[in-house]
N, C-alpha and C positions, 0 to 999 in steps of 0.2 A: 365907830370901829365895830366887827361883826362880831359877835360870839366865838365863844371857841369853839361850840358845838353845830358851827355853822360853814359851809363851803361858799367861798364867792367864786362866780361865774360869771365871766364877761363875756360877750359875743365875741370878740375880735380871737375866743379861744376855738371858734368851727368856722373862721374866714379861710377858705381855699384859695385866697387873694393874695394872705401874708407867708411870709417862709415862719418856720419855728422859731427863727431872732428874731423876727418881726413881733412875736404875740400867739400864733396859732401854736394850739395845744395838742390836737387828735390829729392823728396819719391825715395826710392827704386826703386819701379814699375815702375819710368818712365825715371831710369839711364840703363847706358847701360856700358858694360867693354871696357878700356881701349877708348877711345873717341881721337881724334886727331885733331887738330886744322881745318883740311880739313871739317870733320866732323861737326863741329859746323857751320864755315860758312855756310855753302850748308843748313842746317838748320834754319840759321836765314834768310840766303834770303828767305826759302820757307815760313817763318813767315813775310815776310813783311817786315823785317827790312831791313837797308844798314848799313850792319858789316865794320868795318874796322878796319883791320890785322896786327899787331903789332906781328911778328912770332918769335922774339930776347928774348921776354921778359918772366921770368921765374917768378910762383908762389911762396911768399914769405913762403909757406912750403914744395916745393918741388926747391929749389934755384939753388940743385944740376942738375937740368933737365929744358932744354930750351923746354916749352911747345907751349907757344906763348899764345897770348890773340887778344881779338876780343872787340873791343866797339860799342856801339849799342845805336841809339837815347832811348831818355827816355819819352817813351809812355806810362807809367806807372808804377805801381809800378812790383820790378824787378820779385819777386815773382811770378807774372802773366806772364811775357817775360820770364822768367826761364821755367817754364810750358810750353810755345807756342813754347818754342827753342826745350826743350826735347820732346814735341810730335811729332817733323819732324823729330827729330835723331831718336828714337826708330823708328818709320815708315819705315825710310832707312836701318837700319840696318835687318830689317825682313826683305825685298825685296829680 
């Protein structure tokens, strides 16, 4: 179980694939299709965070599929770090 001083972040939270029942967390505009765990790190480092990589552990509505997850200190509300995560992924993936 994570820290309380810790945010979990899963991919399936910047999938422009899933609706918001589905699992997606940020607007539309700022998800991107199919997102990979690689993907998100390399994002949160370039937000400033230090991610750290739990790659076994699978979303409890996608159970069937080992995504992995990423925890990230908690510098705010998540909301705001969801945002600053999905504007380095969208950035990379246009590149």
């Amino acid at each position: 179980m994570p820290e309380k001083d810790k945010l979990v972040i899963w991919p399936i939270y910047f999938d422009s694939d899933r609706s918001r029942q589905d699992g997606r967390m940020v607007p539309l505009a700022d998800a991107i299709s199919k997102p990979n765990i690689d993907d998100i790190i390399s994002a949160a480092s370039k937000s400033g965070l230090k991610p750290e990589i739990e790659r076994e552990k699978k979303h409890p509505k996608t159970w069937y599929h080992s995504s992995g997850r990423i925890l990230v200190p908690k510098k705010g509300p998540k909301s705001d770090i969801l945002k600053m995560i999905a504007r380095n992924l969208k950035g990379k993936r246009e590149v």
